[in-house]
C-alpha positions as CSV (number, residue, x, y, z in Angstrom):
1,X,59.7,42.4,118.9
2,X,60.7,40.1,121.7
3,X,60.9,42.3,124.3
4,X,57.7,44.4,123.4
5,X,55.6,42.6,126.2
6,X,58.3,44.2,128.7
7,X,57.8,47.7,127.6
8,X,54.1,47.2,127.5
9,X,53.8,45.5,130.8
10,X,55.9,49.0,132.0
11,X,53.0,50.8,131.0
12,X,53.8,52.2,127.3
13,X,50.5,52.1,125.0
14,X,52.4,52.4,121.9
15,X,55.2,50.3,120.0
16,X,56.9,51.1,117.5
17,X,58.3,48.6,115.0
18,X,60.6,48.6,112.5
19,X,62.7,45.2,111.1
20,X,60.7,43.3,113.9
21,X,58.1,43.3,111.7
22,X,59.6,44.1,108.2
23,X,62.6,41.7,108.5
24,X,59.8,38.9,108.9
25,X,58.4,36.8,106.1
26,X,55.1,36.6,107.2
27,X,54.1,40.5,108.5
28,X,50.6,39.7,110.0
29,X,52.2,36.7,111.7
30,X,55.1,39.0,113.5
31,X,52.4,41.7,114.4
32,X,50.0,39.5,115.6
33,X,53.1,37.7,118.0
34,X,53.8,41.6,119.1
35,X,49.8,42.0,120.0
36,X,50.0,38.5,121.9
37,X,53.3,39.1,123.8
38,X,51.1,40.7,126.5
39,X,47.8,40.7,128.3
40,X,48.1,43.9,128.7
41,X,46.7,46.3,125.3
42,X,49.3,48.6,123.4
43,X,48.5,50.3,119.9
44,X,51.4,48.7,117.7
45,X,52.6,51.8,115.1
C-alpha cells in the first residue's frame, strides 16, 4: 500500500490489495490512504 501512488502515477488504473488492506485494523482507513496516495485516479480492487 505504500508504494501504490508509484504504480499509479506510472499510469496503472487498477490496484490490487491484499494484506495492505486486510492486515490493517481499520480497513476504510488503509483504503482511503491507498485512494489518497495519489492525485492521480486508480480503481482500488
Amino acid at each position: 500500500a505504500a508504494n501504490a501512488w508509484k504504480v499509479i502515477e506510472a499510469g496503472a488504473n487498477a490496484i490490487v490489495s491484499g494484506s495492505g488492506v486486510f492486515n490493517q485494523p481499520d480497513y476504510a482507513e488503509a483504503i482511503k490512504g491507498i485512494r489518497s496516495s495519489s492525485s492521480k485516479q486508480a480503481v482500488l480492487v
